[in-house]
N, C-alpha and C positions, 0 to 999 in steps of 0.2 A: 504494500500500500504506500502510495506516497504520499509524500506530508506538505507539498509545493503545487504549486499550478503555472502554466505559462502564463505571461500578459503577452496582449500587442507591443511593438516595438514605435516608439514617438516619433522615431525618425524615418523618414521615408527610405534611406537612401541604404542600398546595397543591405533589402532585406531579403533572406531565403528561411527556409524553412524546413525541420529536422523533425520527425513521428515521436523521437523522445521527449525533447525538447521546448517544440513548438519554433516560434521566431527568432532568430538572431541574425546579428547584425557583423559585418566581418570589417577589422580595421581596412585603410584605404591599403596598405603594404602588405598583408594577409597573416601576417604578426599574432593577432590574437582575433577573437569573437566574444560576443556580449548577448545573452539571455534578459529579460523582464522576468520576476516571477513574483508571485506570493506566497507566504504562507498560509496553513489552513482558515489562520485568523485572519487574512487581509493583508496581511504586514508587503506591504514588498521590498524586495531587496534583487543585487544583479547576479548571474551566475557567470563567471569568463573563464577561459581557457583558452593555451596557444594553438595557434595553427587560424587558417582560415575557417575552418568549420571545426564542429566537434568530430573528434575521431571518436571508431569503438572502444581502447579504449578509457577515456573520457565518459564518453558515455554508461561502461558499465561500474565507471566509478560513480560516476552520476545518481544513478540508480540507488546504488548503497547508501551511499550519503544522506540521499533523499528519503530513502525509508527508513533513517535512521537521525534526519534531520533533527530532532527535538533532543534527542539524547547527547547529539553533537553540541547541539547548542548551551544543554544543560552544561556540561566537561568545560566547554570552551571559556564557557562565562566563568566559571569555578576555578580556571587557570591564569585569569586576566591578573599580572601582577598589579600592584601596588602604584600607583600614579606615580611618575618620578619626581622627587620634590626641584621645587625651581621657585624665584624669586616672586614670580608676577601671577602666581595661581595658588588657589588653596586647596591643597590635596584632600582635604576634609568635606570638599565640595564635590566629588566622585565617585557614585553608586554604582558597582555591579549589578542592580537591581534597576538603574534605567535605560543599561545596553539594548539597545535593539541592533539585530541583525542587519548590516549594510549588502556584504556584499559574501559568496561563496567561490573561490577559485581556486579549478583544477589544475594542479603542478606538474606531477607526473603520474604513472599507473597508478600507484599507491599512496600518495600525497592530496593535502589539499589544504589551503587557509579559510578559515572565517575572519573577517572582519565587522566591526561594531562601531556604533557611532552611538551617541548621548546627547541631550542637548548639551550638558558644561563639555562634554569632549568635544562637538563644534564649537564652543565658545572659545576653547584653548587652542584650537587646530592642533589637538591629539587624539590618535586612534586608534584602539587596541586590537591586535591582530595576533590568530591564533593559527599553528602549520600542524594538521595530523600527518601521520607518516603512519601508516599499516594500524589505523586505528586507535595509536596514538598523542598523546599529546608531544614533538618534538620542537615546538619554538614559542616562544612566545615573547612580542614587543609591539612598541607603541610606537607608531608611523606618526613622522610629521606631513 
């Protein structure tokens, strides 16, 4: 069972379309591809991966992930370290509990990152970003 849905893609431009997937859209250089989805709540967030299209695969990682979305999400949040402290923000001011899900991206066969966004983590332009590796937690930092 999966736990995502495709959206339509906003952009008109160089869109095709995949049976797992639904819409994506392929960078101009063929570099990477970009999904719209939701979750079962509404939530949306994007799903990417290299290459011009999704490969197999991609895709049968895909699949995993997806029907295993919630549990990922659960691990991933539970592994977001500790806000780094720094002068001009107050680390006191950052809940694991108002992460929402931005973005899903497939790395390799057995890889994959979540990333998260909050509103104080858009405030601070920080964002916490989590790498499985074979089910995994193998990384985890905070993107500028």
């Amino acid at each position: 069972m999966t736990e995502s849905r495709s959206l339509p893609l906003r952009c008109g431009n160089d869109v095709h379309v995949c049976d797992e997937v639904g819409q994506y859209s392929s960078t101009e250089n063929g570099n990477a591809w970009i999904n719209r989805r939701a979750t079962s709540d509404g939530h949306e967030f994007t799903l990417s991966g290299v290459g011009a299209a999704p490969s197999d695969v991609q895709l049968d990682l895909w699949k995993s992930v997806d029907r295993n979305l919630s549990y990922y999400l659960r691990v991933a949040i539970e592994a977001v370290p500790p806000l780094p402290p720094k002068g001009d923000w107050d680390t006191d001011g950052f809940s694991r509990n108002d992460l929402l899900l931005d973005d899903v991206e497939l790395l390799t066969h057995n890889s994959f990152s979540i990333g998260f966004h909050s509103p104080y983590c858009d405030e601070i332009g920080l964002w916490p970003d989590v790498t499985f590796e074979d089910k995994r937690v193998t990384k985890t930092e905070w993107l500028v």
